[in-house]
Backbone bond lengths (Angstrom), bond angles and torsions (degrees), N, CA, C in turn:
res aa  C-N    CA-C-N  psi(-1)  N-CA   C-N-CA  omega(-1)  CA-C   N-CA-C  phi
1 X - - - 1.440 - - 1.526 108.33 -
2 X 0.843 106.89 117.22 1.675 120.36 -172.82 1.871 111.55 -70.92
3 X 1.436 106.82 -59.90 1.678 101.18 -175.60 1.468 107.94 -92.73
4 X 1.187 104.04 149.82 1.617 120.78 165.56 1.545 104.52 -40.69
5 X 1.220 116.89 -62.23 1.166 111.92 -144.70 2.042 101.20 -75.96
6 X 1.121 112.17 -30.70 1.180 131.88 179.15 1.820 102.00 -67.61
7 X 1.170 126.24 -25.66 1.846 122.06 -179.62 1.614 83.68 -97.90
8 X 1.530 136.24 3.97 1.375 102.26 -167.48 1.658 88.62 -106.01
9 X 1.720 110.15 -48.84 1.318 89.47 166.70 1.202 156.63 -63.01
10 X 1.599 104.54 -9.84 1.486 118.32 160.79 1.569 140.32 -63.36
11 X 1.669 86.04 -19.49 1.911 113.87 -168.08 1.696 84.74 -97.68
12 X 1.455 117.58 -36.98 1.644 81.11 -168.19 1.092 120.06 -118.37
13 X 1.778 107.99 16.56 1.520 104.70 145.58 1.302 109.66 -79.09
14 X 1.372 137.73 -37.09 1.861 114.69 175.21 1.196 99.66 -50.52
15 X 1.582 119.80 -34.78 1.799 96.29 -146.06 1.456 108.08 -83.46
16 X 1.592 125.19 3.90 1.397 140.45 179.24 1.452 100.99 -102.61
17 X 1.076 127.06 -42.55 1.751 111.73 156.58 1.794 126.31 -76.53
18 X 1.098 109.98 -3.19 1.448 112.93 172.29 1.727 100.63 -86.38
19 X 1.085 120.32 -80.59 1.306 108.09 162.05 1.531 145.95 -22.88
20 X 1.178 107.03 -50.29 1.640 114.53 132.81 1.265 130.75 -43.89
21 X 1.380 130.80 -26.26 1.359 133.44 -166.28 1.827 93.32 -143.32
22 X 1.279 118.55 93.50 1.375 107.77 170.12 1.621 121.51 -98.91
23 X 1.427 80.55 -11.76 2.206 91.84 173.52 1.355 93.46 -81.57
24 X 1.348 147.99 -27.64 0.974 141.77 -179.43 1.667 140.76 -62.10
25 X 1.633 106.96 77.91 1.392 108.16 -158.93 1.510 117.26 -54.81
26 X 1.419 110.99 -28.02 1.708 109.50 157.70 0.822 150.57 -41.96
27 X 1.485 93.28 -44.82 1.573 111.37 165.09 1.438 119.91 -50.45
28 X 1.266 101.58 -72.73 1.859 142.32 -166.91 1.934 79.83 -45.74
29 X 1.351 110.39 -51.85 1.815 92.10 -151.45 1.820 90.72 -82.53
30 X 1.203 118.43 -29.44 1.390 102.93 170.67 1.504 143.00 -33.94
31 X 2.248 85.54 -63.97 1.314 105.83 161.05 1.241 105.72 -41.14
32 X 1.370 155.27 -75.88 1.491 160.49 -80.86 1.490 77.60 -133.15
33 X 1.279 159.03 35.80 1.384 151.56 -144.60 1.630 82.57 -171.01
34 X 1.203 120.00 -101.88 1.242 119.48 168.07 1.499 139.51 -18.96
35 X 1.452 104.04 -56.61 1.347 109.74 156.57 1.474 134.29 -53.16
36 X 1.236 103.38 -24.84 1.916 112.38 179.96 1.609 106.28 -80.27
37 X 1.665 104.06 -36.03 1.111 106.65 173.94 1.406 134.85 -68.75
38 X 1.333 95.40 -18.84 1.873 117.15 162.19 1.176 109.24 -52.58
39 X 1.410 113.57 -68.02 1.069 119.45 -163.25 2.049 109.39 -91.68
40 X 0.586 121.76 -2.05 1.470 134.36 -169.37 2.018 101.70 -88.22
41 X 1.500 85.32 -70.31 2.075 103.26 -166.37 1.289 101.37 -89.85
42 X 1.366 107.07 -0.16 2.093 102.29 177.31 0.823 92.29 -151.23
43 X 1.229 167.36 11.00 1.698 146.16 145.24 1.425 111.20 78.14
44 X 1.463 112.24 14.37 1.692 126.89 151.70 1.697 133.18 -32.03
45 X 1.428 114.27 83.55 1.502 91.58 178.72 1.712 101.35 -122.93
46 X 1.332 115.92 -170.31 1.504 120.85 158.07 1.610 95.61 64.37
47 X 1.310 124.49 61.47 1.883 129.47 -173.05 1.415 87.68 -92.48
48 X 1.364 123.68 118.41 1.552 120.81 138.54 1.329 121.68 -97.21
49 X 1.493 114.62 147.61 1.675 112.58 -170.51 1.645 95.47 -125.35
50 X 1.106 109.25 127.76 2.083 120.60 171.04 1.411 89.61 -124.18
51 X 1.421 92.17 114.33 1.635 104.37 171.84 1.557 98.24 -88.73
52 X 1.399 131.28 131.14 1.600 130.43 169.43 1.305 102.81 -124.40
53 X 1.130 124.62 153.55 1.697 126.68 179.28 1.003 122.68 -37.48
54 X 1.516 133.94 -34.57 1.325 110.66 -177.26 1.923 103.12 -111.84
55 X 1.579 109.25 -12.24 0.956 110.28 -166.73 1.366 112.58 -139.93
56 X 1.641 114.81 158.03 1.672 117.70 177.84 1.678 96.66 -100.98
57 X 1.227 125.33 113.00 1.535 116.80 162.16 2.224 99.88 -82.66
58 X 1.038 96.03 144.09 1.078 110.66 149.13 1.433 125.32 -152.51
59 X 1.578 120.03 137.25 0.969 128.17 162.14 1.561 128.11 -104.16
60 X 1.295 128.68 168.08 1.342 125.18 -161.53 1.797 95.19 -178.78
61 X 1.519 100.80 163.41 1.498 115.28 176.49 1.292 101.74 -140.04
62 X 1.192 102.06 124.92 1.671 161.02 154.48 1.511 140.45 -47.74
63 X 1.013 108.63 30.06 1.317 123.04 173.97 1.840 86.19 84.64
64 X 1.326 105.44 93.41 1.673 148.32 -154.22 1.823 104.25 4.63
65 X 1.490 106.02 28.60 1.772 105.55 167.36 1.665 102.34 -102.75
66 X 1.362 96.01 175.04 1.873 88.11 -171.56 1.881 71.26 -142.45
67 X 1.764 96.00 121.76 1.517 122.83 -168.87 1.977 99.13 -109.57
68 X 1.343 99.50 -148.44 1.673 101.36 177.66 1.527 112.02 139.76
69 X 1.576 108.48 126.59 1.046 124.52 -148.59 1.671 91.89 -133.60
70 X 1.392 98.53 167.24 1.502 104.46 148.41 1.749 118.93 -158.30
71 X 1.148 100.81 -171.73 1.690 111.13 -177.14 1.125 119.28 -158.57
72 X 1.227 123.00 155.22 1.736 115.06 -174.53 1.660 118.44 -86.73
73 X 1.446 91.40 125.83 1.300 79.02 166.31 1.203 154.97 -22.91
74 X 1.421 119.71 -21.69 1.614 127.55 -155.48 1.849 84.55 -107.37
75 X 0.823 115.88 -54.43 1.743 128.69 -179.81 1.489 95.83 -40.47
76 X 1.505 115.58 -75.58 1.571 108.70 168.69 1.503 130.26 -29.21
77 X 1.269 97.37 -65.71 1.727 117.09 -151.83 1.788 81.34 -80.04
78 X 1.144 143.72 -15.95 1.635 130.63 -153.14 2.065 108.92 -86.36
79 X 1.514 93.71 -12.05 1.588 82.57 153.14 1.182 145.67 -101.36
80 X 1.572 99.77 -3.98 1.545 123.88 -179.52 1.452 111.11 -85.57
81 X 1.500 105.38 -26.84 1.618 124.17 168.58 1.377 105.11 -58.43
82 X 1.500 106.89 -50.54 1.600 104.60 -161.74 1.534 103.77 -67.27
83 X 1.377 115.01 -48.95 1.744 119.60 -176.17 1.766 105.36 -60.86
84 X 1.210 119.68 -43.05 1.531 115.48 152.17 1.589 121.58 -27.65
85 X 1.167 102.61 -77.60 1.194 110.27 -165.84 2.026 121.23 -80.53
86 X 1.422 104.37 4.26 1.274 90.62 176.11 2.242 85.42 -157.07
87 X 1.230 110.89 66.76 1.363 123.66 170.85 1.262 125.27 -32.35
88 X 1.177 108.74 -57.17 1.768 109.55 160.30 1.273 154.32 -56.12
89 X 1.758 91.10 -7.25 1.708 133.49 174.06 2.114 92.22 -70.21
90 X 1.004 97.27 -53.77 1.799 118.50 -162.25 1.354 112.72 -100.46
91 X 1.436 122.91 85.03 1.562 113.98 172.55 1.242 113.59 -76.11
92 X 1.653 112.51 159.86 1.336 97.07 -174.21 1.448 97.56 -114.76
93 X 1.364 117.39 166.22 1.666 117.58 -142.48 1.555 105.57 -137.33
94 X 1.275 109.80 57.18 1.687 120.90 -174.40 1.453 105.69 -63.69
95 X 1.476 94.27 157.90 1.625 90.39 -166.31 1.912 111.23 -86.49
C-alpha cells in the first residue's frame, strides 16, 4: 500500500470489524496484517481513534511526528453494516 492515508483506512476498517467479530479468525489475522503494515511500510506508531458521529479522527506519529487524519463514519462502519445486515454473505472463521 503505497499512501498513508490509504494503509490507515484499510487498518481501521478491519480494526472495526475485528472488534466486532472477535471469534473471527479472519478478521483478527487480517487486522494483524494491516497493522504490521502500519507500522512496518510507514513507521506508524502511538494510533489514537475518537469515534464522533459523523467522523473517526485519528491521530498517530510517524516516524517521531504526531500527524491526524480523519474519515467518515459511514465510509468506515459501511462494511461492518454490510456483514450485519446480510450474515450469510460473511462466515465467520474461528480458529
Amino acid at each position: 500500500m503505497r499512501s498513508v492515508q490509504d494503509a490507515l483506512y484499510n487498518w481501521l476498517t478491519i480494526k472495526v470489524v475485528a472488534e466486532a467479530r472477535p471469534d473471527d479468525n479472519a478478521a483478527q489475522e487480517t487486522y494483524e496484517l494491516f497493522d504490521s503494515m502500519l507500522k512496518e511500510d510507514h513507521g506508524i506508531t502511538s494510533v489514537v481513534i475518537e469515534k464522533r458521529e459523523e467522523m473517526y479522527l485519528i491521530t498517530y506519529d510517524m516516524q517521531g511526528i504526531t500527524k491526524s487524519t480523519r474519515f467518515p463514519t459511514e465510509l468506515i462502519d459501511c462494511y461492518l453494516d454490510q456483514m450485519n445486515r446480510e450474515p450469510e454473505k460473511f462466515q465467520n472463521y474461528p480458529k
